[in-house]
N, C-alpha and C positions, 0 to 999 in steps of 0.2 A: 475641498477635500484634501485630507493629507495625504504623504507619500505613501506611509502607510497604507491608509485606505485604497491608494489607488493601485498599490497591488493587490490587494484582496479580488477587488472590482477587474482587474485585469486578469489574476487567476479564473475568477471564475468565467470571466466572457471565454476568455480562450479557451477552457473545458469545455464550455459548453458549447462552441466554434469546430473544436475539434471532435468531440459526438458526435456533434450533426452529418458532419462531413463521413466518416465510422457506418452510421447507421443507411446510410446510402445503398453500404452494399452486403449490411448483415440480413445475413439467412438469403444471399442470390449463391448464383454459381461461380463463386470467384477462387482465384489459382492460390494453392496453399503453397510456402518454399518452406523449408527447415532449416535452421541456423547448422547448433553445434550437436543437437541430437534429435529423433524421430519426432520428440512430443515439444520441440523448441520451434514454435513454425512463428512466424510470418507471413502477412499480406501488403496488397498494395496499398489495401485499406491503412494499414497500420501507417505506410508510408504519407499516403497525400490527410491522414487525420493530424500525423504530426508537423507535416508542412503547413496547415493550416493552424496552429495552436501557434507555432514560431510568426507567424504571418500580424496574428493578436497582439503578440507582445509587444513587436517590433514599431507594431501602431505606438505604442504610447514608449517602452523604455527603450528605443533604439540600439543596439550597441552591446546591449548587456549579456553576458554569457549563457548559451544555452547547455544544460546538461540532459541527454536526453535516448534513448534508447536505440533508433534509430538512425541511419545515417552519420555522417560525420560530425556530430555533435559531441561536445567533451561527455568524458564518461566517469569523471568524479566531480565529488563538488568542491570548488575554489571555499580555501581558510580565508581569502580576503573579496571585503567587496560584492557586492548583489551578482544574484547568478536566479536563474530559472531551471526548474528541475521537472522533465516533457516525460509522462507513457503515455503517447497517444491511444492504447489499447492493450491496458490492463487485464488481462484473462484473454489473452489470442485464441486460446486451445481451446477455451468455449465459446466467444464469437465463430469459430468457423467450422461448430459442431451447431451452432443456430441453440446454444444454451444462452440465455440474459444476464448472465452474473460477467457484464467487463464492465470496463467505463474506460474514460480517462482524464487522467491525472494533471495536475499543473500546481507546482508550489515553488514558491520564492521565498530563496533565505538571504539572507545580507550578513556578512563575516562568516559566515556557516550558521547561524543561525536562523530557524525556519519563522516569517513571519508570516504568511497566508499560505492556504491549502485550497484546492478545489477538487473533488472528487465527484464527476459525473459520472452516472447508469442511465442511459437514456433507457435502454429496453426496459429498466426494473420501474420508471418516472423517479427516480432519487435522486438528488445532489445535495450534496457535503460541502458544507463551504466555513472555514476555521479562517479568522485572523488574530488578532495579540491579545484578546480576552475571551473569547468562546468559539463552540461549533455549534453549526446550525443545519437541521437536516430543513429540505426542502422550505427554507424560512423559519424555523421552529429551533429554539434553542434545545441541544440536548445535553445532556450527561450521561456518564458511563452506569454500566450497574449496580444499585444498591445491596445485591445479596454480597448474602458474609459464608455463608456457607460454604464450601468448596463444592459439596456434595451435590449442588445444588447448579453447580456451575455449569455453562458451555463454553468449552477449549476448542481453538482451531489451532492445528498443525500447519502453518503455511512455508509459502517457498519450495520447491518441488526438488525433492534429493534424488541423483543422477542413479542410474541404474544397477552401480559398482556400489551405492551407500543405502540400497530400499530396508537393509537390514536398522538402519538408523528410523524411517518413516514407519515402520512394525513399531520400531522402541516409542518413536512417540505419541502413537493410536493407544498402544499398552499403556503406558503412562498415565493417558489423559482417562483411559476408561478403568483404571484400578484405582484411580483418585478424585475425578471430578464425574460429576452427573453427566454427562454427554460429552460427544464428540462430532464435529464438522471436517468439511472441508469442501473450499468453497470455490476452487481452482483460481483465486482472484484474491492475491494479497492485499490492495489495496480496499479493495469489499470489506475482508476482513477485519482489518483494523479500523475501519468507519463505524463497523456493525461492533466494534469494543467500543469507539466513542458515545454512540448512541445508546448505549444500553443492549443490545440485541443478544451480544455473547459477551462471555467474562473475561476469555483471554484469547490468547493469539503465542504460538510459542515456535520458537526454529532457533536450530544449532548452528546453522550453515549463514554467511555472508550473503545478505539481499543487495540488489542493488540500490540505489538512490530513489532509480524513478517508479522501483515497486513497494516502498517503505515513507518516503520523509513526508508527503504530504499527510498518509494516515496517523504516523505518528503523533506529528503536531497537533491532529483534531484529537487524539488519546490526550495528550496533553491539556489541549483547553478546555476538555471535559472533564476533565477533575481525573485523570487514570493515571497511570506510570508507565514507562517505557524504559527496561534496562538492559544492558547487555548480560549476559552467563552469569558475570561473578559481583551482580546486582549493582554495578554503576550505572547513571546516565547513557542513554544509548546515543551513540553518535551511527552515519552513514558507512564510517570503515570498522567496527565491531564484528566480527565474526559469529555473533549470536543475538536474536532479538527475542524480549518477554517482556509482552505487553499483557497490562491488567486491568480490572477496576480498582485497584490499591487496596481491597479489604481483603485482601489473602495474598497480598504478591508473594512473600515468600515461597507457598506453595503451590504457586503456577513457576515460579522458579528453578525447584527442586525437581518439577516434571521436565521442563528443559534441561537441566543438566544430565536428565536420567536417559535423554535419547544418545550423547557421545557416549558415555558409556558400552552402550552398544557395540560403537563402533572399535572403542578398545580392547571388546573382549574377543574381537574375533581372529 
Protein backbone atom coordinates (compact mmCIF):
# COMPACT_ATOMS: atom_id res chain seq x y z
CA UNK A 1 0.00 0.00 0.00
CA UNK A 2 1.14 3.47 -0.62
CA UNK A 3 1.63 6.45 1.67
CA UNK A 4 -0.89 7.74 -0.10
CA UNK A 5 -3.29 5.10 0.38
CA UNK A 6 -2.32 4.69 3.88
CA UNK A 7 -3.82 7.86 4.65
CA UNK A 8 -6.98 7.50 3.07
CA UNK A 9 -7.23 3.98 5.15
CA UNK A 10 -5.98 5.84 8.27
CA UNK A 11 -8.61 8.69 7.67
CA UNK A 12 -11.14 6.69 7.51
CA UNK A 13 -10.51 4.06 10.41
CA UNK A 14 -10.00 7.14 12.67
CA UNK A 15 -13.60 8.65 11.54
CA UNK A 16 -14.99 5.84 11.96
CA UNK A 17 -12.96 5.16 15.61
CA UNK A 18 -13.92 8.41 16.60
CA UNK A 19 -18.12 8.00 15.68
CA UNK A 20 -18.18 5.05 17.51
CA UNK A 21 -16.86 6.44 20.44
CA UNK A 22 -19.58 9.83 19.71
CA UNK A 23 -22.39 7.50 19.39
CA UNK A 24 -21.80 6.10 22.97
CA UNK A 25 -23.48 8.88 24.33
CA UNK A 26 -25.85 10.45 21.56
CA UNK A 27 -29.37 11.03 22.53
CA UNK A 28 -28.38 9.86 26.68
CA UNK A 29 -28.31 12.63 29.28
CA UNK A 30 -24.99 14.15 28.83
CA UNK A 31 -23.82 17.77 30.09
CA UNK A 32 -23.87 20.43 27.37
CA UNK A 33 -20.98 23.58 28.04
CA UNK A 34 -20.90 26.71 25.54
CA UNK A 35 -17.79 28.04 24.13
CA UNK A 36 -17.97 31.58 22.64
CA UNK A 37 -21.84 31.95 22.34
CA UNK A 38 -25.35 30.31 23.56
CA UNK A 39 -25.76 27.98 20.32
CA UNK A 40 -21.60 27.26 20.30
CA UNK A 41 -21.66 24.20 22.82
CA UNK A 42 -19.60 21.40 23.51
CA UNK A 43 -19.51 17.95 25.04
CA UNK A 44 -17.48 15.36 26.58
CA UNK A 45 -18.50 13.37 23.76
CA UNK A 46 -16.93 15.76 21.46
CA UNK A 47 -13.80 15.59 23.75
CA UNK A 48 -13.07 11.66 24.39
CA UNK A 49 -14.46 11.18 20.19
CA UNK A 50 -11.41 13.42 19.43
CA UNK A 51 -9.03 11.86 21.65
CA UNK A 52 -9.85 8.70 20.06
CA UNK A 53 -9.49 9.91 16.36
CA UNK A 54 -5.73 11.40 17.45
CA UNK A 55 -5.21 7.83 19.18
CA UNK A 56 -5.89 6.26 15.15
CA UNK A 57 -3.54 8.30 13.68
CA UNK A 58 -0.77 8.23 15.96
CA UNK A 59 -1.16 4.13 15.43
CA UNK A 60 0.44 4.48 12.06
CA UNK A 61 1.91 8.28 11.41
CA UNK A 62 3.26 9.12 14.77
CA UNK A 63 4.48 12.48 15.33
CA UNK A 64 2.58 14.22 12.79
CA UNK A 65 0.74 17.50 13.45
CA UNK A 66 -2.79 17.46 14.58
CA UNK A 67 -5.20 20.31 13.63
CA UNK A 68 -8.21 20.05 15.38
CA UNK A 69 -11.14 21.59 17.19
CA UNK A 70 -10.89 20.63 20.44
CA UNK A 71 -8.25 20.91 22.96
CA UNK A 72 -4.90 22.06 22.63
CA UNK A 73 -4.49 21.06 19.17
CA UNK A 74 -3.09 23.54 16.42
CA UNK A 75 -5.78 25.53 15.01
CA UNK A 76 -4.59 26.29 11.41
CA UNK A 77 -3.10 24.18 8.95
CA UNK A 78 0.95 24.06 8.46
CA UNK A 79 2.02 25.43 4.54
CA UNK A 80 4.82 22.74 5.03
CA UNK A 81 4.70 18.99 5.56
CA UNK A 82 1.71 16.41 6.55
CA UNK A 83 -0.56 17.54 9.12
CA UNK A 84 -4.15 15.94 10.06
CA UNK A 85 -7.18 17.97 10.16
CA UNK A 86 -9.71 16.44 13.58
CA UNK A 87 -13.85 17.55 14.08
CA UNK A 88 -14.57 14.96 16.17
CA UNK A 89 -18.25 16.10 16.10
CA UNK A 90 -19.34 18.04 13.20
CA UNK A 91 -23.07 19.29 14.06
CA UNK A 92 -22.65 19.47 18.06
CA UNK A 93 -25.96 21.60 18.20
CA UNK A 94 -27.67 18.61 16.67
CA UNK A 95 -26.02 15.67 18.37
CA UNK A 96 -27.27 17.14 21.68
CA UNK A 97 -30.66 18.07 20.45
CA UNK A 98 -30.58 13.92 19.47
CA UNK A 99 -31.00 15.29 15.48
CA UNK A 100 -28.73 12.59 13.11
CA UNK A 101 -27.21 15.02 10.75
CA UNK A 102 -23.27 15.15 12.74
CA UNK A 103 -20.44 13.02 12.01
CA UNK A 104 -16.87 13.27 12.12
CA UNK A 105 -14.38 14.43 10.14
CA UNK A 106 -10.63 13.40 9.52
CA UNK A 107 -8.59 14.61 6.51
CA UNK A 108 -4.84 14.76 5.77
CA UNK A 109 -3.01 17.26 3.65
CA UNK A 110 0.65 17.17 3.07
CA UNK A 111 2.24 21.03 2.00
CA UNK A 112 -1.46 22.28 2.69
CA UNK A 113 -2.63 20.33 0.22
CA UNK A 114 -5.62 17.90 0.95
CA UNK A 115 -5.05 14.23 -0.01
CA UNK A 116 -7.69 11.96 1.73
CA UNK A 117 -11.07 12.87 3.51
CA UNK A 118 -13.28 10.84 5.72
CA UNK A 119 -16.57 11.98 6.61
CA UNK A 120 -18.50 9.77 9.04
CA UNK A 121 -22.63 9.91 10.08
CA UNK A 122 -23.07 7.09 11.96
CA UNK A 123 -26.66 8.03 13.01
CA UNK A 124 -27.65 8.80 9.23
CA UNK A 125 -25.30 4.83 8.25
CA UNK A 126 -23.23 7.21 5.56
CA UNK A 127 -19.50 7.47 5.23
CA UNK A 128 -17.70 9.75 2.71
CA UNK A 129 -14.33 8.66 2.20
CA UNK A 130 -12.12 10.92 -0.85
CA UNK A 131 -8.50 10.17 -1.75
CA UNK A 132 -6.37 11.72 -4.85
CA UNK A 133 -8.90 10.46 -7.55
CA UNK A 134 -12.44 10.06 -6.24
CA UNK A 135 -15.34 10.11 -3.52
CA UNK A 136 -17.01 7.29 -2.49
CA UNK A 137 -20.22 7.43 -0.51
CA UNK A 138 -20.63 4.12 1.67
CA UNK A 139 -18.18 2.25 -1.13
CA UNK A 140 -19.94 3.55 -4.18
CA UNK A 141 -18.29 6.02 -6.23
CA UNK A 142 -20.05 9.29 -6.58
CA UNK A 143 -20.22 12.57 -8.33
CA UNK A 144 -21.60 15.85 -7.97
CA UNK A 145 -24.86 16.90 -9.70
CA UNK A 146 -25.56 16.85 -13.19
CA UNK A 147 -28.50 19.70 -13.31
CA UNK A 148 -27.60 22.87 -15.27
CA UNK A 149 -30.32 24.58 -14.24
CA UNK A 150 -30.08 26.90 -11.42
CA UNK A 151 -33.76 26.87 -11.11
CA UNK A 152 -33.72 23.64 -10.40
CA UNK A 153 -31.03 23.86 -7.90
CA UNK A 154 -30.57 22.90 -3.98
CA UNK A 155 -28.29 25.80 -2.13
CA UNK A 156 -27.23 25.34 1.48
CA UNK A 157 -26.17 28.42 3.45
CA UNK A 158 -23.63 26.99 5.85
CA UNK A 159 -21.38 28.12 8.84
CA UNK A 160 -23.70 29.74 11.34
CA UNK A 161 -23.45 33.85 11.30
CA UNK A 162 -23.12 35.30 14.96
CA UNK A 163 -26.00 37.09 16.23
CA UNK A 164 -24.76 40.85 15.59
CA UNK A 165 -24.55 39.44 11.54
CA UNK A 166 -28.40 37.23 11.20
CA UNK A 167 -29.06 40.18 8.94
CA UNK A 168 -26.28 38.59 6.54
CA UNK A 169 -28.15 34.74 7.05
CA UNK A 170 -31.82 36.68 5.88
CA UNK A 171 -29.43 37.90 2.82
CA UNK A 172 -28.58 34.51 2.05
CA UNK A 173 -32.04 32.29 2.51
CA UNK A 174 -33.25 35.63 -0.01
CA UNK A 175 -30.70 34.88 -2.33
CA UNK A 176 -30.81 31.33 -2.69
CA UNK A 177 -34.73 31.34 -2.77
CA UNK A 178 -35.11 34.34 -5.53
CA UNK A 179 -32.53 32.34 -7.68
CA UNK A 180 -32.22 28.80 -7.20
CA UNK A 181 -35.24 26.00 -6.64
CA UNK A 182 -34.74 25.26 -2.92
CA UNK A 183 -33.15 25.97 0.02
CA UNK A 184 -31.51 23.84 3.08
CA UNK A 185 -29.86 24.03 6.03
CA UNK A 186 -28.53 21.26 7.56
CA UNK A 187 -26.81 22.63 10.82
CA UNK A 188 -23.58 20.33 9.69
CA UNK A 189 -21.16 21.87 7.37
CA UNK A 190 -19.28 19.15 6.69
CA UNK A 191 -22.92 17.14 5.69
CA UNK A 192 -23.26 19.76 3.48
CA UNK A 193 -20.51 19.69 1.35
CA UNK A 194 -20.45 15.69 1.19
CA UNK A 195 -24.34 15.95 0.04
CA UNK A 196 -22.55 18.66 -2.98
CA UNK A 197 -20.12 15.86 -3.70
CA UNK A 198 -22.63 13.24 -3.95
CA UNK A 199 -25.03 14.79 -5.85
CA UNK A 200 -27.71 15.52 -3.17
CA UNK A 201 -27.58 19.32 -3.32
CA UNK A 202 -26.06 21.84 -5.96
CA UNK A 203 -24.36 24.23 -3.82
CA UNK A 204 -23.12 25.13 -0.38
CA UNK A 205 -22.39 29.04 -0.07
CA UNK A 206 -21.01 31.34 3.24
CA UNK A 207 -19.42 34.69 3.35
CA UNK A 208 -17.79 34.35 6.63
CA UNK A 209 -14.35 32.34 7.44
CA UNK A 210 -15.00 28.40 8.36
CA UNK A 211 -12.62 26.70 9.95
CA UNK A 212 -10.37 23.93 8.89
CA UNK A 213 -11.91 21.21 10.61
CA UNK A 214 -15.52 22.23 9.53
CA UNK A 215 -14.44 22.69 5.58
CA UNK A 216 -11.14 20.87 4.21
CA UNK A 217 -12.14 17.31 4.30
CA UNK A 218 -15.74 18.17 2.34
CA UNK A 219 -14.09 20.31 0.11
CA UNK A 220 -11.65 17.82 -1.22
CA UNK A 221 -14.60 15.22 -1.75
CA UNK A 222 -16.21 18.48 -3.98
CA UNK A 223 -13.23 18.40 -5.62
CA UNK A 224 -12.71 14.58 -6.50
CA UNK A 225 -16.17 14.56 -7.56
CA UNK A 226 -15.88 16.55 -10.36
CA UNK A 227 -17.49 20.20 -8.44
CA UNK A 228 -15.57 23.43 -7.71
CA UNK A 229 -14.74 25.14 -4.58
CA UNK A 230 -13.84 28.99 -4.57
CA UNK A 231 -13.58 31.72 -2.56
CA UNK A 232 -15.96 35.21 -3.19
CA UNK A 233 -13.93 36.63 -5.89
CA UNK A 234 -14.11 33.01 -7.70
CA UNK A 235 -10.36 31.76 -6.96
CA UNK A 236 -9.32 28.40 -5.51
CA UNK A 237 -10.43 28.13 -2.11
CA UNK A 238 -7.84 27.67 0.26
CA UNK A 239 -8.61 27.01 4.48
CA UNK A 240 -7.71 30.92 5.24
CA UNK A 241 -10.28 32.64 2.64
CA UNK A 242 -12.86 34.44 4.26
CA UNK A 243 -15.63 33.17 1.99
CA UNK A 244 -16.44 29.56 0.72
CA UNK A 245 -18.77 28.62 -2.72
CA UNK A 246 -19.08 25.32 -3.53
CA UNK A 247 -20.84 23.81 -6.58
CA UNK A 248 -21.60 21.25 -9.09
CA UNK A 249 -19.57 23.50 -11.74
CA UNK A 250 -22.49 23.84 -14.29
CA UNK A 251 -23.64 27.11 -12.98
CA UNK A 252 -20.80 28.34 -10.54
CA UNK A 253 -21.01 31.55 -11.55
CA UNK A 254 -24.45 31.89 -10.29
CA UNK A 255 -24.05 30.20 -7.01
CA UNK A 256 -21.28 32.84 -6.74
CA UNK A 257 -23.19 35.99 -7.28
CA UNK A 258 -25.63 34.56 -4.44
CA UNK A 259 -22.65 34.41 -2.09
CA UNK A 260 -21.46 37.68 -2.86
CA UNK A 261 -25.10 38.99 -2.54
CA UNK A 262 -25.30 38.00 1.33
CA UNK A 263 -22.13 40.89 2.40
CA UNK A 264 -23.84 43.13 0.84
CA UNK A 265 -26.24 43.01 3.43
CA UNK A 266 -24.09 43.60 5.64
CA UNK A 267 -22.78 46.87 3.90
CA UNK A 268 -25.86 48.42 3.66
CA UNK A 269 -26.64 48.61 7.17
Amino acid sequence: MSRSADRVETAERAARAGAAVACESFRSDIEVETKTGKTDVVTQADRDAQSRVVDVIEETFPGEPIVGEEGDELKSVPDEGPAWIVDPIDGTANFVRGLRTWGTSVAAVVDGESVAAANVFPALEDAYVAGTDETRLNGTPVRVSDRRDPETFTVVPTTWWPRDRRSEYAAAFRGIVETFGDARRFGCSQASLSMVASGQVEGVVSNRRAHPWDTVAGVHMIRRAGGTVTDLDGEPWTPTDGGLVASNDTAHETVLTAARAIGRARSAE
